[in-house]
C-alpha positions in Angstrom: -48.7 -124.1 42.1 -47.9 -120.6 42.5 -45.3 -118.1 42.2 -44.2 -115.0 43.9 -43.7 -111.0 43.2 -41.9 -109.5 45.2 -43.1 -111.0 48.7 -46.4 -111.8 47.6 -47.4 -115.5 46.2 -49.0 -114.8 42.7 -51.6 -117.6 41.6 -50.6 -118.8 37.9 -53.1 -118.3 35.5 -53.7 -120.1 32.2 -53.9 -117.7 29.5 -56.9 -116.9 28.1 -59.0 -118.3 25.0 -57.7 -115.7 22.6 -53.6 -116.3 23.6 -54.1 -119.9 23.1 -56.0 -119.9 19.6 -53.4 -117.9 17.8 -51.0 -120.5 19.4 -53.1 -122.7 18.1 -53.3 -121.4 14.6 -49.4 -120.9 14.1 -49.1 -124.6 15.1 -52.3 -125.4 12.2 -50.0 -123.0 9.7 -47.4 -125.9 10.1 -49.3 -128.6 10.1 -52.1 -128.0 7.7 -50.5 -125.7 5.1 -48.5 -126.6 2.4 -45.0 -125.1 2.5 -43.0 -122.7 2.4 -44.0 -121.4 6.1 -44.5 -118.1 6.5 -43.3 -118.7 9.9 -42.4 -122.2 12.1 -43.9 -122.1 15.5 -44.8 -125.4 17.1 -43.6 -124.1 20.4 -46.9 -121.9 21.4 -49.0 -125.4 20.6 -46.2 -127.4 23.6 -46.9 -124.6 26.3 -50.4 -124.3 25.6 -50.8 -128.3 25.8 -54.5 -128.1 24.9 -57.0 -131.2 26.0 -57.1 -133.8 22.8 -59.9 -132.8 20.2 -58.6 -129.4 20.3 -58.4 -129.4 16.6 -62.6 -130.3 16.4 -63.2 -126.7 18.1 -65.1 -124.4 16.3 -62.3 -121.9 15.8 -59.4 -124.4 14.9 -61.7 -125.3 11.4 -59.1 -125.2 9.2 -61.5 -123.8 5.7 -63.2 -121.4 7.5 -60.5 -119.7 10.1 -57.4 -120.4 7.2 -57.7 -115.9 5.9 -57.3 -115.7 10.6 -54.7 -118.1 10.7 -52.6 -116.1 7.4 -53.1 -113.2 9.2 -51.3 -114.4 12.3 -48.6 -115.9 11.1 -48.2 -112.7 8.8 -48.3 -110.4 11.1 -45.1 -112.4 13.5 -43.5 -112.6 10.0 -43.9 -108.9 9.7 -42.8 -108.2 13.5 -39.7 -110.9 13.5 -38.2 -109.2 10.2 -38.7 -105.5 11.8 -36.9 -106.8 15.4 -34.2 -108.4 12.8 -33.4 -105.4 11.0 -33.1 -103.1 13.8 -30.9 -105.4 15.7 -28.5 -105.4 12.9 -28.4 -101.9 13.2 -27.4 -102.3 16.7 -31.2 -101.9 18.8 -30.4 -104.2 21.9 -34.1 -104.0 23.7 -37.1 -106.3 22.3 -40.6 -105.1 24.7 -43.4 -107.3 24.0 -46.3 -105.8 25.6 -49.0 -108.3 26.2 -46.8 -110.8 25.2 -49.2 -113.9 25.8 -47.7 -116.7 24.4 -45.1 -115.3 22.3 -42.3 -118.1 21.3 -39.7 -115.9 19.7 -37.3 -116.1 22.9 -37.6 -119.7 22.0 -37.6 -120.1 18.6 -35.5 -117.5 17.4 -32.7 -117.7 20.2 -29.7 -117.3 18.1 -31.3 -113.4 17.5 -32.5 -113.4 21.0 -29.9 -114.0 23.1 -28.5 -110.8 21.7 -31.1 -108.7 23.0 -32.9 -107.5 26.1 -36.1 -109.4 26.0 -39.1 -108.0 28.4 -42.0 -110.2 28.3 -44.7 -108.0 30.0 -48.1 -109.6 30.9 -51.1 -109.9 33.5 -48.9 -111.4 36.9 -50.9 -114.6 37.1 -50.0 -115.6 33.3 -46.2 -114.7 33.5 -45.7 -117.0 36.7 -47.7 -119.8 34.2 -45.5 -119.2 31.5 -42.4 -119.1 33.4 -43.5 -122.6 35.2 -43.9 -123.9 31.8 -40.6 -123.3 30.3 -39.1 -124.7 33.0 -41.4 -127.8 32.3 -40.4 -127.7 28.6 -36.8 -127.4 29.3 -36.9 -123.8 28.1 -36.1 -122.1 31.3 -36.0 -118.8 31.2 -32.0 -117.2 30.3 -31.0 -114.5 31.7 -31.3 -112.1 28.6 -35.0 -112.8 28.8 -37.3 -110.8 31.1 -41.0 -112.2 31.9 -42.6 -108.9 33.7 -45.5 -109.3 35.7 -47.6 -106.3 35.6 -50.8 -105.7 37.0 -52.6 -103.5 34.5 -55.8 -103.7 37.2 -54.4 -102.4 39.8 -52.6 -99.0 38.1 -49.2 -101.3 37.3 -46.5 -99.3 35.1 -45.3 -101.3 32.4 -42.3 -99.2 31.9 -41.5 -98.7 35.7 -41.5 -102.8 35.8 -39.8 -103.1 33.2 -36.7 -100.5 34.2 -36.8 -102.7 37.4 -36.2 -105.3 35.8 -32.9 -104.7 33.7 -34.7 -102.0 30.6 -32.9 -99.0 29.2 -35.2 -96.2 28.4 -32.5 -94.3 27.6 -31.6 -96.7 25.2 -33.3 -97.2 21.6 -35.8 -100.6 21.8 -38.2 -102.1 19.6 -41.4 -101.7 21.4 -44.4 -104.6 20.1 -47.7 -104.7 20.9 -50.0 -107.1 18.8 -54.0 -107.9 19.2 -54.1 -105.5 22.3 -55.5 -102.1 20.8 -58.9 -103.3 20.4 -59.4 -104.0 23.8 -58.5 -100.8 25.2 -60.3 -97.3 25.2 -59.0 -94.7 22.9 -57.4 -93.1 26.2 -55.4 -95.9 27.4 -54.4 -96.2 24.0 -53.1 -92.7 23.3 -51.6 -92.9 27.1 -49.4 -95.9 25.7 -48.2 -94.2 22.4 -46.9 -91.2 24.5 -45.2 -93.0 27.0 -43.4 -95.2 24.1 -43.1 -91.7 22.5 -41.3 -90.5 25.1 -38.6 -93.5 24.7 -34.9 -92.9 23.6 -34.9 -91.5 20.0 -34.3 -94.6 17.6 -37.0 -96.6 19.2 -39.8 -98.3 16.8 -42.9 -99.2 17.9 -45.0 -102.1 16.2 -48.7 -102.1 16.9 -51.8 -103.6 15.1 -55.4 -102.5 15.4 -58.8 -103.3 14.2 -60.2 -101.3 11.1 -63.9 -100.3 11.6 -66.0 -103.0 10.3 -67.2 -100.4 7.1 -63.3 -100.2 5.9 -63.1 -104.4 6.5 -63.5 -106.5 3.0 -67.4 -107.6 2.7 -66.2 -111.5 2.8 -64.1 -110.8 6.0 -66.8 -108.7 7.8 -69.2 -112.3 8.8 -65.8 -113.4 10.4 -65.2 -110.1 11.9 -68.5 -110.0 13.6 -68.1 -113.3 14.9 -64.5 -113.1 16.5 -66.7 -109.2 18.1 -69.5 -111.7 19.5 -67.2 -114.1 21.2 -65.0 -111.5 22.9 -68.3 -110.1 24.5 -69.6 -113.6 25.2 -66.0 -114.0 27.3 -66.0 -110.9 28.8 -63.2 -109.0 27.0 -65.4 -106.7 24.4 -63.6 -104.7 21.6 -63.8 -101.2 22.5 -61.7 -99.5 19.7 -61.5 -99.5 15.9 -58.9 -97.0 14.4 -59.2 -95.9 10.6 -55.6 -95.7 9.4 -55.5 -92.0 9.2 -57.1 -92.0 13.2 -53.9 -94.5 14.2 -51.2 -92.2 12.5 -52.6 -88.8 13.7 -52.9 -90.5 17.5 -49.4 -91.5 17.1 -48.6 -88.4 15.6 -50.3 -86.2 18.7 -48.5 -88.4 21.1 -45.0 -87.2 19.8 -43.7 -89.7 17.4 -41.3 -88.1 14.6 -42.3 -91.2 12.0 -45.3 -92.6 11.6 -46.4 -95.5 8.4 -49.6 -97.6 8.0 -49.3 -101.0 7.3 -52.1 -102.7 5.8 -52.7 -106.1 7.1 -53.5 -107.3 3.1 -50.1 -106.3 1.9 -48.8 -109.1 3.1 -50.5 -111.1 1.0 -48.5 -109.7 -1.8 -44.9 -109.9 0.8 -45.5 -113.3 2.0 -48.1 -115.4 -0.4 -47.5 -114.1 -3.5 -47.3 -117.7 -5.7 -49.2 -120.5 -3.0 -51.0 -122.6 -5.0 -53.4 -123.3 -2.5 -55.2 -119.9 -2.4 -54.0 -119.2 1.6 -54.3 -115.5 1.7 -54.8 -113.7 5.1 -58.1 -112.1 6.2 -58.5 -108.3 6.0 -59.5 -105.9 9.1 -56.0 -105.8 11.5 -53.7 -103.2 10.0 -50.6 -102.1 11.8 -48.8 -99.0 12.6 -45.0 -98.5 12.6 -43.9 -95.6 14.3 -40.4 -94.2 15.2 -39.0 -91.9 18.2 
């Protein structure tokens, strides 16, 4: 099946292997770790519907990939409190770029329905995930944006986005989560000073990849591994940021407040007591930045 844009049919597309393992892994947080959840999300593992066995795959091993699968429930955690608090202080605009297979529309509706949610993503993947929610009985409300974009082709996330309903003269909370590393320093910087150039009172959330010297010996093997198979699929890391690196860049590109983030304090924020040693893997790190 397809979809259109505009007045051309868009080809759904599945989303790719990387979208559908951290799916995969907040599903395996529910279902192979002891409570309390850091964070419920069954939702991705309905609308990526994987082929039975998925749990035998390399990746889904739930000893070896338990520090990944800490990491990405912490770092939604992290996100979901930060969209929270600034729509208690009145923020109406949630912008997920590269939103994948992001379930917070779904799963945290009562919040949602609230705000101004723009979904952006590759054209091909939006028209999949829209055809899925309407398969799933999600549909899609209308306080909730999916915005095709076509990065390839020179697409403007924020000119789609204004088309579609945004404010950027009004404050938003502005996301983007296991993105960075794929992108050249340029396209990077480009992003921060577009977002920069937001209404003032909007936060930006974004994580990125330490260099593997700064990442905790027993997290570098897993680190190399996760660098391998995005070669091996055709999507290679091209950026690592040091924390100072990410703050100046953000700094340069006109942001008034900048903070690292280490990804291992939320061990201490969201683990602190388990029992069962579930702690989450070093080496993502995010910065929170402020207009």
């Amino acid at each position: 099946m397809g979809a259109t844009q505009g007045d051309q049919p868009v080809r759904m597309e599945e989303p790719d292997n990387t979208a559908v393992r951290v799916a995969l892994w907040r599903a395996m947080h529910v279902s192979d770790d002891a409570p309390p959840h850091v964070l419920v999300d069954e939702v991705g593992l309905r609308l990526a519907d994987p082929a039975a066995g998925w749990r035998q795959r390399p990746d889904m091993d739930p000893q070896t990939t338990s520090g990944f699968r800490a990491a990405v429930v912490a770092r939604a955690r992290f996100i979901e409190e930060l969209v929270v608090a600034e729509a208690a202080r009145g923020v109406d605009q949630y912008v997920l770029l590269g939103a994948g297979l992001d379930t917070f529309a779904q799963r945290r509706a009562g919040v949602a329905a609230r705000l101004r949610v723009f979904e952006i993503d590759q054209p091909g993947l939006v028209a999949w995930k829209r055809h899925r929610l309407d398969e799933l009985g999600y549909g899609v409300p209308a306080w909730l944006h999916l915005v095709p974009v076509d990065f390839a082709a020179g697409g403007s996330w924020l000119a789609q986005a204004t088309a579609a309903g945004f404010d950027p003269g009004r404050p938003a909370v502005v996301v983007s989560t296991g993105v960075s590393m794929y992108l050249t320093r340029e396209v990077t910087a480009a992003t921060l000073r577009e977002i920069a150039g937001l209404a003032a009172g909007t936060t930006l959330a974004m994580t990125f990849l330490l260099p593997p010297e700064l990442v905790a010996a027993d997290d570098q093997p897993g680190l190399r591994r996760s660098q391998q198979g995005a070669a091996a699929a055709g999507t290679p890391f091209r950026s690592f940021y040091a924390p100072q690196d990410m703050l100046d860049l953000a700094t340069g590109a006109g942001f008034g407040e900048v903070r690292h983030v280490a990804g291992a304090s939320h061990a201490e924020r969201y683990f602190a007591g388990r029992t069962d040693g579930l702690r989450p893997s070093s080496g993502e790190d995010l910065l929170v930045a402020r207009v």
